[in-house]
C-alpha positions as CSV (number, residue, x, y, z in Angstrom):
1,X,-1.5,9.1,37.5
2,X,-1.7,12.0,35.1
3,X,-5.2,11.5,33.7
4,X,-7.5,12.9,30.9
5,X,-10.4,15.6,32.5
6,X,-11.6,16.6,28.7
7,X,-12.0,15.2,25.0
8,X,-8.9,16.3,23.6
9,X,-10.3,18.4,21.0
10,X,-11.5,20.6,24.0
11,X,-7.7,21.3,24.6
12,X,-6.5,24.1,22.7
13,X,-7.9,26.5,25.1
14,X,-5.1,25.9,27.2
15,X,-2.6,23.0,25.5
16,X,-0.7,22.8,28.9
17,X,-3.4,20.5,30.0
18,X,-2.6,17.8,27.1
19,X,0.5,17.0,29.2
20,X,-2.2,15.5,32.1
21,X,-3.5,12.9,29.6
22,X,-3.1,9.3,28.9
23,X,-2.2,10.1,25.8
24,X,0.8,12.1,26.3
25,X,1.6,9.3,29.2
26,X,2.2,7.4,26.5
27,X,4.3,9.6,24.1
28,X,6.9,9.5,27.6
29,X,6.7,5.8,27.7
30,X,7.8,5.6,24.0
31,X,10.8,8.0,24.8
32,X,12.0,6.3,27.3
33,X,12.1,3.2,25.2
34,X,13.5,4.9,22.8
35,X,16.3,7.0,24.1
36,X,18.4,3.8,24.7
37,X,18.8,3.8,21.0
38,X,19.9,6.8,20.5
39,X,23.7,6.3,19.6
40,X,22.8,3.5,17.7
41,X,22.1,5.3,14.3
42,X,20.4,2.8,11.6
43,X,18.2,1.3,14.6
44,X,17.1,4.3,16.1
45,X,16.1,5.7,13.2
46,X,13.8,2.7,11.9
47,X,12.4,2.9,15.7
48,X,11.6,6.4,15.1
49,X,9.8,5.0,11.9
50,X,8.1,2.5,13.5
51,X,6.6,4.3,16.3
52,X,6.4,7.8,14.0
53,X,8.4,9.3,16.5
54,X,10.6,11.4,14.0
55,X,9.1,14.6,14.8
56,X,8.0,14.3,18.4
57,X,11.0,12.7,20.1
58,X,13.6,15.9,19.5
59,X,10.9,18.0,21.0
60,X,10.3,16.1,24.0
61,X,14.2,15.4,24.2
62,X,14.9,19.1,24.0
63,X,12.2,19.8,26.7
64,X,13.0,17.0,29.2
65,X,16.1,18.8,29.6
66,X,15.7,20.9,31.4
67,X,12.3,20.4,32.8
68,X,11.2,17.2,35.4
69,X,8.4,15.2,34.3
70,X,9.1,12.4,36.0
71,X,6.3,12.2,38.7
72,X,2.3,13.1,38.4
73,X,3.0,15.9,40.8
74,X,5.9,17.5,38.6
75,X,3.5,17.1,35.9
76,X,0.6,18.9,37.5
77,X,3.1,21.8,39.1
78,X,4.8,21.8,35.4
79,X,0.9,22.4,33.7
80,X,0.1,25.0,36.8
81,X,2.8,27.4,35.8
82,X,2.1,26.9,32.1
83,X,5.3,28.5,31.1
84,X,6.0,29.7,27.3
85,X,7.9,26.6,26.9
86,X,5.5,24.2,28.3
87,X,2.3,25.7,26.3
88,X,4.5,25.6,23.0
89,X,5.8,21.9,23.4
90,X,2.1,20.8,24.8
91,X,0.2,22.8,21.4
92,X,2.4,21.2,19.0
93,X,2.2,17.8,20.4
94,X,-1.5,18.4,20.8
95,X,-1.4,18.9,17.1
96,X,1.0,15.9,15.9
97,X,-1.2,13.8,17.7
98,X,-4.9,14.5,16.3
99,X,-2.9,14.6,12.9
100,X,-0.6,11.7,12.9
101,X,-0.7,9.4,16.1
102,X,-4.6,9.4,16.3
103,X,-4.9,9.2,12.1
104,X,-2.7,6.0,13.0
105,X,-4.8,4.5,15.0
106,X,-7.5,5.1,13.4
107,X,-6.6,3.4,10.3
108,X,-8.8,0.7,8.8
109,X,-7.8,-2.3,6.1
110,X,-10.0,-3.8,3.3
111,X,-10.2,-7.1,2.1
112,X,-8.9,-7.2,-1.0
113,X,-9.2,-10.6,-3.7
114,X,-5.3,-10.4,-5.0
115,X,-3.7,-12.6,-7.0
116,X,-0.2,-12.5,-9.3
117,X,-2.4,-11.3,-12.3
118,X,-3.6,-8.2,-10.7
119,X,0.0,-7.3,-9.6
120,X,0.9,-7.8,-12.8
121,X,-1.9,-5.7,-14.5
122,X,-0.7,-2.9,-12.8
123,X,2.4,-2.8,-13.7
124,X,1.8,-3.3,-17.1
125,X,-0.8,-0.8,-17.2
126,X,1.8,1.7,-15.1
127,X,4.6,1.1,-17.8
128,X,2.3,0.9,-20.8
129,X,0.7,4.6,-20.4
130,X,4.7,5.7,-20.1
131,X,5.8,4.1,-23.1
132,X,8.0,0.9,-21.6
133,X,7.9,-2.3,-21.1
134,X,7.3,-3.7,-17.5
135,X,9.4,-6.5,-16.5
136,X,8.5,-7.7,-12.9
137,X,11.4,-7.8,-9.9
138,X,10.8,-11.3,-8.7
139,X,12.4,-14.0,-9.6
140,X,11.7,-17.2,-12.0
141,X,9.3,-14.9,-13.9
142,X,9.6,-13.9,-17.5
143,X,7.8,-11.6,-19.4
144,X,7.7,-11.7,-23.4
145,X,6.3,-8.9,-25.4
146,X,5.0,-9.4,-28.9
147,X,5.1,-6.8,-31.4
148,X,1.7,-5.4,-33.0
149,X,0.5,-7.4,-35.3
150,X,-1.1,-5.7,-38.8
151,X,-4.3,-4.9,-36.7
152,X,-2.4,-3.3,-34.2
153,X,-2.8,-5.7,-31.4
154,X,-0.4,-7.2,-28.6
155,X,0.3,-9.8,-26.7
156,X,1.7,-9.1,-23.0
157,X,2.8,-13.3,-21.9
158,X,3.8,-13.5,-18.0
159,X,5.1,-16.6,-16.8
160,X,6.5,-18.6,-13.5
161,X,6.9,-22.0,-12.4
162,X,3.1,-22.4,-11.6
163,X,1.1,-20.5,-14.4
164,X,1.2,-18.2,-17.4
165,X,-0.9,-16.0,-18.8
166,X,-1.4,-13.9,-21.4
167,X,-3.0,-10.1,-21.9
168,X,-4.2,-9.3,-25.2
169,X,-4.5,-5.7,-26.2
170,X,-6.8,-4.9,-29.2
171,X,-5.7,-1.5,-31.2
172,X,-2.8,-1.4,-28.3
173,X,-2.2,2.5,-29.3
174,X,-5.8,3.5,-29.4
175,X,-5.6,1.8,-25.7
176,X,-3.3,3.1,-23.9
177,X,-3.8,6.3,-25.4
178,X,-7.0,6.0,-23.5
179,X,-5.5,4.3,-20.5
180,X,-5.7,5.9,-16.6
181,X,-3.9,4.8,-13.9
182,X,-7.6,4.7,-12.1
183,X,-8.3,1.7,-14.1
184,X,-6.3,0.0,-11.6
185,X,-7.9,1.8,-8.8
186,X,-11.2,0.5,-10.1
187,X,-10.3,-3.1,-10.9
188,X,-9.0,-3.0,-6.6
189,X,-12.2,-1.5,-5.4
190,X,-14.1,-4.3,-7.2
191,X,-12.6,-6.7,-6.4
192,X,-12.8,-5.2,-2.4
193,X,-16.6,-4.9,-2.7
194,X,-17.1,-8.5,-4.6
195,X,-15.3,-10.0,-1.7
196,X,-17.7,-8.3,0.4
197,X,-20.4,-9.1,-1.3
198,X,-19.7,-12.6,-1.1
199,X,-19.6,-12.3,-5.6
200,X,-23.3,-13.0,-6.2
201,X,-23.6,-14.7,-9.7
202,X,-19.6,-13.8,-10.2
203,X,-20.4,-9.8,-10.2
204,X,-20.1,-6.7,-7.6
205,X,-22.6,-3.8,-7.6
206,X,-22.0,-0.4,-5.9
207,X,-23.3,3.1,-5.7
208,X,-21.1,5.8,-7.4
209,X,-21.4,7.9,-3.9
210,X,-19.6,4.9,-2.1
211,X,-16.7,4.8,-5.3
212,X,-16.4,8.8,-4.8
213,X,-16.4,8.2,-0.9
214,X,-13.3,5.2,-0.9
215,X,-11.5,7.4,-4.1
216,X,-11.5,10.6,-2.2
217,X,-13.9,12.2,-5.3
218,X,-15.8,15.5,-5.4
219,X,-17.5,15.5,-8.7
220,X,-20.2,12.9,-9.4
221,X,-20.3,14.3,-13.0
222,X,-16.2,13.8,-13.2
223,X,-16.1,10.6,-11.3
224,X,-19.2,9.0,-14.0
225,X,-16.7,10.5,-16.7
226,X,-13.7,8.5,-15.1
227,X,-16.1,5.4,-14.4
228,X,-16.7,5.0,-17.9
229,X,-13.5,5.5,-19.3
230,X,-12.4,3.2,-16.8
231,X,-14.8,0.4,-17.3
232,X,-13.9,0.2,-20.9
233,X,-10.1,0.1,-20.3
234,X,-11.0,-2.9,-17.7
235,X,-13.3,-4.8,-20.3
236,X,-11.2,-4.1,-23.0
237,X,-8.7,-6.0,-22.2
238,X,-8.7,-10.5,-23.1
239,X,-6.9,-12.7,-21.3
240,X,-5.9,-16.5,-21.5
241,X,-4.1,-18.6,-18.4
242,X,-3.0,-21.9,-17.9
243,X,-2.7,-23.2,-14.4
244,X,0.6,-25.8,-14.5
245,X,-0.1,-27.1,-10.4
246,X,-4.5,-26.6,-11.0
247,X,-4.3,-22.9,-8.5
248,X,-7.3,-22.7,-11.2
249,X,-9.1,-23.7,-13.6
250,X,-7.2,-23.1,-17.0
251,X,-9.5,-21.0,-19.7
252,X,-8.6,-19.4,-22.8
253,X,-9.0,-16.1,-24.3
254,X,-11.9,-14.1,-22.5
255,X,-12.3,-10.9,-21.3
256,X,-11.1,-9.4,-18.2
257,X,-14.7,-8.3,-17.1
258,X,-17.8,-9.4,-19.2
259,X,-20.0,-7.4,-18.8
260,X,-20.6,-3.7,-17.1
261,X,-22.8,-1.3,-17.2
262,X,-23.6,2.5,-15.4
263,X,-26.7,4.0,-14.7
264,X,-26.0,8.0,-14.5
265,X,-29.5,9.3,-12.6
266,X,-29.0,6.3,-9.9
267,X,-25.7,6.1,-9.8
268,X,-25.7,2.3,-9.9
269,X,-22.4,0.5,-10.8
270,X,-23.0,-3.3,-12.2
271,X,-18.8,-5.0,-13.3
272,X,-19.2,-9.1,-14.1
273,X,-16.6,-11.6,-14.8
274,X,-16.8,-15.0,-16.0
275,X,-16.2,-17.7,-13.0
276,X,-12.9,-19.2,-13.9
277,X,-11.4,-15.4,-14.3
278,X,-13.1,-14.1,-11.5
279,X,-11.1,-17.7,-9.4
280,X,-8.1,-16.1,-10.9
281,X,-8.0,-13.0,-10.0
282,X,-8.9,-13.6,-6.3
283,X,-6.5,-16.4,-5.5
284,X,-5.4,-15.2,-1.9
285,X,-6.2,-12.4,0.3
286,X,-4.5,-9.3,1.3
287,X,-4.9,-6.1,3.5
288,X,-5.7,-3.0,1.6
289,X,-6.0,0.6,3.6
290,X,-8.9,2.5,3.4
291,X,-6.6,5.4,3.0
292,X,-5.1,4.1,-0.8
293,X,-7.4,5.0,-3.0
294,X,-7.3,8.5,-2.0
295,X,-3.9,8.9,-3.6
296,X,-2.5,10.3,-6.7
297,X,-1.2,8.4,-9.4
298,X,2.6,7.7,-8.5
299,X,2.0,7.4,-4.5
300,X,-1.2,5.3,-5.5
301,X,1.2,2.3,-6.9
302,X,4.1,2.9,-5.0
303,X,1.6,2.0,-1.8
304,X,-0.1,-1.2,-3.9
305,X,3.7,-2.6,-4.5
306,X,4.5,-2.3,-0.9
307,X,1.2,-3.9,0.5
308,X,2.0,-6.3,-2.1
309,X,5.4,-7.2,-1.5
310,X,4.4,-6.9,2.6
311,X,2.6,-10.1,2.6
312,X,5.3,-11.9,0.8
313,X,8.2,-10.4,2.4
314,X,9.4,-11.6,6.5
315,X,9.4,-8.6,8.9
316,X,11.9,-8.1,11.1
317,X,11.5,-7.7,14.9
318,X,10.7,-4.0,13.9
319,X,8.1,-5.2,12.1
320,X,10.2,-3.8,8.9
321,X,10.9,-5.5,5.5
322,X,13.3,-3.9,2.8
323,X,12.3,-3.4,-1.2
324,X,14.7,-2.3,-3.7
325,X,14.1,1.2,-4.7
326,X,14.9,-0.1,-8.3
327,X,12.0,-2.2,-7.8
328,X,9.4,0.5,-6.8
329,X,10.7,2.7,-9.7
330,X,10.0,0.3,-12.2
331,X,6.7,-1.2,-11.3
332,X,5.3,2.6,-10.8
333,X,6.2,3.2,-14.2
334,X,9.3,5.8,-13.4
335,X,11.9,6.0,-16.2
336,X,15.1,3.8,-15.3
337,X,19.0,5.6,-15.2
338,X,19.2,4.7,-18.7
339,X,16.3,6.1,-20.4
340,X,16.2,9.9,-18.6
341,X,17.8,12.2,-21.1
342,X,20.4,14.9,-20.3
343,X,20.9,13.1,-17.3
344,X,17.9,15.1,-15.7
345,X,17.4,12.7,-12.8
346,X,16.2,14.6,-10.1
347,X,13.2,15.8,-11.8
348,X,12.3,12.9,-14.1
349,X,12.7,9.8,-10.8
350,X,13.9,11.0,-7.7
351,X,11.8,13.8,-7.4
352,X,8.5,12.1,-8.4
353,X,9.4,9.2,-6.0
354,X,10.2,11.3,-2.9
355,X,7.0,13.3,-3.6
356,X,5.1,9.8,-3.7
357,X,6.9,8.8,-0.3
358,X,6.3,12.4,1.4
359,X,2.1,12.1,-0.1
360,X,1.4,8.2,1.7
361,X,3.3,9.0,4.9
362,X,1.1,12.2,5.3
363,X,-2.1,10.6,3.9
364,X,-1.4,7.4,6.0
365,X,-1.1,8.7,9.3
366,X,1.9,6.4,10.0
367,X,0.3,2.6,9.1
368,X,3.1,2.7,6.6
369,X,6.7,4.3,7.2
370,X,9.3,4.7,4.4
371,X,13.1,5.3,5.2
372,X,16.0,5.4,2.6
373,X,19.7,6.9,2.2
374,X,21.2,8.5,-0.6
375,X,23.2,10.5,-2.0
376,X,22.9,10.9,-6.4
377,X,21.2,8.7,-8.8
378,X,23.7,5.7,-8.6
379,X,23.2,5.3,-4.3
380,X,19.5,6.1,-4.9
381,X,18.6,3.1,-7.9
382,X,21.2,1.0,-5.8
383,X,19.6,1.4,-2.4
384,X,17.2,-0.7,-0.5
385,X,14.1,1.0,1.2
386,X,13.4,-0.5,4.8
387,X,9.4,-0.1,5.2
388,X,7.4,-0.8,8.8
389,X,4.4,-1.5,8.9
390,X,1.4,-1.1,11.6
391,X,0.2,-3.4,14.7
392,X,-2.6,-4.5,12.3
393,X,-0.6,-5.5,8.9
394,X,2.1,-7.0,11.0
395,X,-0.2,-9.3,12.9
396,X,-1.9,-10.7,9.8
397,X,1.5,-11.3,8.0
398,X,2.6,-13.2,10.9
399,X,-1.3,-15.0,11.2
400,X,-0.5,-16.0,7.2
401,X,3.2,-17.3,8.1
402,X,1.9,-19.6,10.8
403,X,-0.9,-21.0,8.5
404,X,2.0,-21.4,5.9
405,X,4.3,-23.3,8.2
406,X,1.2,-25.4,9.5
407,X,0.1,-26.4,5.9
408,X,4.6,-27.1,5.3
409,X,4.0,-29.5,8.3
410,X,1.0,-31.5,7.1
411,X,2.4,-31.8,3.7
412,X,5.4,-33.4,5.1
413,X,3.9,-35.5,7.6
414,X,1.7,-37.1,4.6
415,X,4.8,-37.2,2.5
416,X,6.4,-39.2,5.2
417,X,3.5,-41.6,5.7
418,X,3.5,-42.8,2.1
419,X,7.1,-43.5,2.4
420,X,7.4,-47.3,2.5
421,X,8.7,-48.7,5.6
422,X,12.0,-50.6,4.7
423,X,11.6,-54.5,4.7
């Protein structure tokens, strides 16, 4: 068996020698799986996804050829000769992999404390900086917007079968006119380290360092400017909810975090919320990369939605779900069709959207692939994005579908058992 003498970082020397390695052992074993595919356009392509094949399997399928690889000795007489050909096919994949494949296995998840509300937030918050309103894609939700009142202030009212709530903006303009997108960002990586933390007396404390470190940060003096901007957008905001099935416990009109508080020379980071808030904002878990909150703004919430809408949504056998791309557009904030003037839609939605696609799938190193068809702005807001995810997300959407259809079970076994018998 072709086998692995050297780290592979120790290969660029001579690149020939990558083809002797496990690792490129296993690269042939996912082309041959592949190649059956081949003529079968729509599933070949998501296979590519899934495995991030795109770029490596035309090299190898140019290369195989016209050259045997097909036995350890062809492989070692192949590396011996070390033709132009081979050396240039071996350094590229050499590359690709510490780049992509490794990236990809590398990649770790957080815990994150999710709930509807937090979805929601961000969306709102997304729309709100842009000057819309957000209206959510599921269904059985409505969304009412009030209109400032003499003080200036605004109610946001969200509401499904189960709960409502309400956000309540103080001075709305003088808010979002202060609003950052890393608000968000800040209100996930609290709720990450409070579930972590186990939420000692309902609050999460962290180092400014470990913030920087997770948000991909280089100034401290920038990232304590953004801190406080971005702890006042989060306390600013009150909030009621009413629980309609008890998910939890009811409350009315408090603020999203109570209390928080910075120290600049230690860098200490103290955010608080009241019990019953902190219960609603944490009512289920999901995965959350490590990767996300190095993003930018538009990639940052494109990748939130579709973590989001990857726990809800069932995978197909290639571990794939589809999204609408109308959806993603409007819960990033992106202008709709409707509201781009002079018909500049390139560079006011698809533009921006393809550049948040192109930023996760390099920053990702293939835990989340992205594929979609189009040809103008009518096939592109009317298309449907397929999305596959990794070994790791797929395996605990499919550990949360068993617990679902075990809890569907017992609740109809007990319906069942209060049934009276007939006399």
């Amino acid at each position: 068996m072709p086998k692995q003498s050297e780290p592979i970082g120790d290969l660029h020397e001579a690149p020939q020698r990558f083809l002797e390695t496990d690792e490129f052992q296993e690269m042939l074993q996912t082309y041959a799986k592949l190649s059956p595919m081949a003529g079968e356009k729509k599933t070949f392509e998501s296979q590519l996804a899934q495995y991030d094949f795109q770029r490596i399997y035309p090299l190898l399928d140019l290369y195989l050829k016209s050259h045997d690889l097909t036995t350890p000795e062809k492989i070692s007489q192949t590396v011996q000769e070390a033709a132009p050909d081979t050396v240039s096919l071996a350094s590229t994949l050499l590359d690709l992999y510490e780049t992509t494949l490794a990236a990809h296995i590398e990649t770790e998840y957080d815990l994150l404390g999710n709930s509807p509300a937090t979805y929601f937030i961000c969306g709102v918050w997304a729309n709100m900086k842009r000057g819309r309103e957000f209206h959510p894609a599921s269904n059985g939700i409505t969304v009412t917007y009030s209109d400032p009142d003499a003080y200036g202030n605004q109610n946001i009212r969200y509401r499904n079968k189960d709960y409502e709530m309400t956000l309540i903006f103080e001075a709305v303009q003088e808010y979002t006119r202060n609003l950052s997108w890393t608000a968000h960002r800040l209100l996930v990586y609290t709720l990450m380290k409070g579930n972590t933390q186990n939420w000692r007396d309902n609050a999460v404390t962290f180092n400014i360092t470990e913030y920087m470190d997770w948000a991909g940060l280089k100034s401290r003096d920038a990232a304590y400017r953004q801190l406080k901007k971005d702890v006042q957008s989060i306390t600013g905001v009150k909030l009621t909810a009413e629980s309609f099935k008890k998910y939890f416990e009811s409350f009315y009109t408090t603020h999203l975090a109570t209390e928080a508080a910075i120290k600049k020379y230690t860098g200490e980071v103290r955010i608080a919320f009241a019990e019953n808030v902190r219960h609603f904002l944490t009512q289920y878990y999901q995965l959350i990369p490590d990767w996300m909150g190095h993003l930018s703004e538009n990639a940052y919430r494109m990748a939130f939605y579709l973590f989001y809408r990857a726990r809800k949504a069932p995978l197909s056998g290639e571990n794939t779900f589809t999204v609408r791309v109308e959806d993603i557009v409007k819960y990033i904030g992106l202008p709709t069709k409707e509201e781009v003037k002079n018909r500049n839609y390139d560079e006011a939605i698809m533009r921006p959207f393809n550049k948040a696609v192109e930023e996760i799938e390099s920053i990702s190193g293939g835990s989340l692939q992205m594929s979609f068809e189009y040809d103008n702005i009518n096939t592109f807001m009317a298309g449907q994005m397929t999305v596959g995810v990794d070994d790791t997300m797929t395996d605990y959407i499919q550990k949360l579908e068993k617990t679902k259809a075990t809890r569907q079970l017992e609740s109809r076994n007990k319906r069942r058992r209060k049934t009276p018998e007939p006399s």
